[in-house]
C-alpha positions in Angstrom: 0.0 0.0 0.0 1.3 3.5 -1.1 1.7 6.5 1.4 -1.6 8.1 2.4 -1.6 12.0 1.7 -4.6 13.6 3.9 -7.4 15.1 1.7 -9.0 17.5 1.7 -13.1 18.1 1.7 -15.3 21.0 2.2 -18.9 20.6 2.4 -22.3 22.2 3.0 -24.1 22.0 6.4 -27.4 24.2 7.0 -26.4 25.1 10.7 -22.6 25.3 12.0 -23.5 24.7 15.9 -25.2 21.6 14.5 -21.9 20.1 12.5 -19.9 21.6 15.4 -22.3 19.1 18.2 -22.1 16.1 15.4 -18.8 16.6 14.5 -16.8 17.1 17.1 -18.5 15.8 20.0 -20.5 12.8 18.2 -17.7 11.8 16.3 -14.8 13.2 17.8 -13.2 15.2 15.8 -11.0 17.9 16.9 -12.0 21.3 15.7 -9.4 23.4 13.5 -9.3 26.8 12.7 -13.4 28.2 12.1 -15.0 31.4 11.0 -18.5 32.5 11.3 -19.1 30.6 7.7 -16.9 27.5 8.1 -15.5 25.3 10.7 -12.1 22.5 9.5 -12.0 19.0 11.4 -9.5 17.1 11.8 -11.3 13.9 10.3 -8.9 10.8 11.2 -6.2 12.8 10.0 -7.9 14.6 6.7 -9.2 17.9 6.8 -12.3 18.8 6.6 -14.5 21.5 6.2 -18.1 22.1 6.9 -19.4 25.3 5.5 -22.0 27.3 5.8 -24.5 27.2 3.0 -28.3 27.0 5.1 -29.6 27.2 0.9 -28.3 23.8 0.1 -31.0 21.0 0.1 -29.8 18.5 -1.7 -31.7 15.3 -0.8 -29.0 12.5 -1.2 -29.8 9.4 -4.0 -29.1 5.7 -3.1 -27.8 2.8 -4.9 -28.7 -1.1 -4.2 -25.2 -2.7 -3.2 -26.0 -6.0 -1.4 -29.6 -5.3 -1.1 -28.8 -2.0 0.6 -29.5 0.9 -0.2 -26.4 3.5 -0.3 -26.4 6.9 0.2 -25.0 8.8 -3.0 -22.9 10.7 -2.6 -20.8 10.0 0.5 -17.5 10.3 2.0 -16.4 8.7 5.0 -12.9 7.0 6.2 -11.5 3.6 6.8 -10.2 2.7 10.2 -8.8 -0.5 12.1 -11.3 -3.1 12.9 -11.5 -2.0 16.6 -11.4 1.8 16.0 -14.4 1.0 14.1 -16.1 -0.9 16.9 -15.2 2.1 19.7 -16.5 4.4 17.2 -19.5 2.1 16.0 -20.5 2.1 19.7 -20.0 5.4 20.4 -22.9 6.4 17.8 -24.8 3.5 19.2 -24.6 5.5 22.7 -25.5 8.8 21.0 -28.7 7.3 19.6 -27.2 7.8 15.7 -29.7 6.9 13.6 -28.1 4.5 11.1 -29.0 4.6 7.4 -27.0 1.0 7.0 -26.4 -0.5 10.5 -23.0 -1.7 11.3 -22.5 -5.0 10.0 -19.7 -7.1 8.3 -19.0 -7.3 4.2 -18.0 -10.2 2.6 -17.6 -11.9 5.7 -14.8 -14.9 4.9 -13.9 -14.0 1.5 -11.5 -11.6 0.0 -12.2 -7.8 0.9 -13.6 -8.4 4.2 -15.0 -5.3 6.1 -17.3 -3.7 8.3 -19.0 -0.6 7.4 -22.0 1.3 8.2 -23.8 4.7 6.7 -25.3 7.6 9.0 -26.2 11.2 8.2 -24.7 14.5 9.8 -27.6 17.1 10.2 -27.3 18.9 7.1 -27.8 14.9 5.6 -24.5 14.9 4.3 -24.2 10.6 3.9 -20.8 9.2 5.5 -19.6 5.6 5.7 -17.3 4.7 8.0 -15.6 1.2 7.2 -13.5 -0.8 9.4 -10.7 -3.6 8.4 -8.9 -6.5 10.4 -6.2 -6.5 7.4 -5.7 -2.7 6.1 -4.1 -5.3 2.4 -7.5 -6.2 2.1 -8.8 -2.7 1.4 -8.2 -2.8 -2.7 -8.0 -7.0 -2.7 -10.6 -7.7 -5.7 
């Protein structure tokens, strides 16, 4: 696997306070630099940004993958197997509502994962995927 360069992301919430309470205290997050229009997190070592745009109502799509339906568009990050269970849980205790539940992907077989799909306020879709073996996350 080749080094990993932090990206970068800047995105449209309706209500800063809001992404500030999900962001940071839901998912833990530490919070950057911030104006009265945008806010950057430090999102498992990517930046960031939520920014102000209350106009933007963009209702995501979905596509079936295994008899799911997934969020379109999305972003999201992919973590150790047990980072992803603290974190899973840690949504579980702040009563996330779940758009895809955690659960495991090709359990067994090549590509193995866990992932699941929630929405911030503004309904910006994220995935959050979790691997025993970080080789497995491109094995086709």
């Amino acid at each position: 696997m080749s080094a990993v360069h932090p990206f970068h992301l800047a995105f449209p919430v309706h209500d800063l306070n809001a992404a500030r309470a999900f962001y940071r205290d839901v998912l833990g997050c530490a919070e950057g630099r911030s104006s009265d229009e945008w806010i950057d997190f430090d999102f498992y070592g990517h930046q960031i940004v939520a920014h102000l745009a209350p106009a933007s109502a963009a209702r995501p799509v979905s596509n079936e993958v295994d008899g799911k339906h997934v969020p379109v568009p999305h972003f999201g990050a992919v973590l150790s197997m047990a980072e992803w269970q603290k974190l899973a849980d840690r949504l579980q205790k702040a009563g996330t509502k779940f758009e895809i539940e955690p659960y495991i992907r090709f359990q067994g077989q090549v590509g193995e994962q866990a992932t699941m799909f929630f929405f911030d306020p503004s309904m910006n879709a994220i995935e959050i995927k979790g691997f025993a073996d970080m080789e497995q996350l491109f094995a086709s």
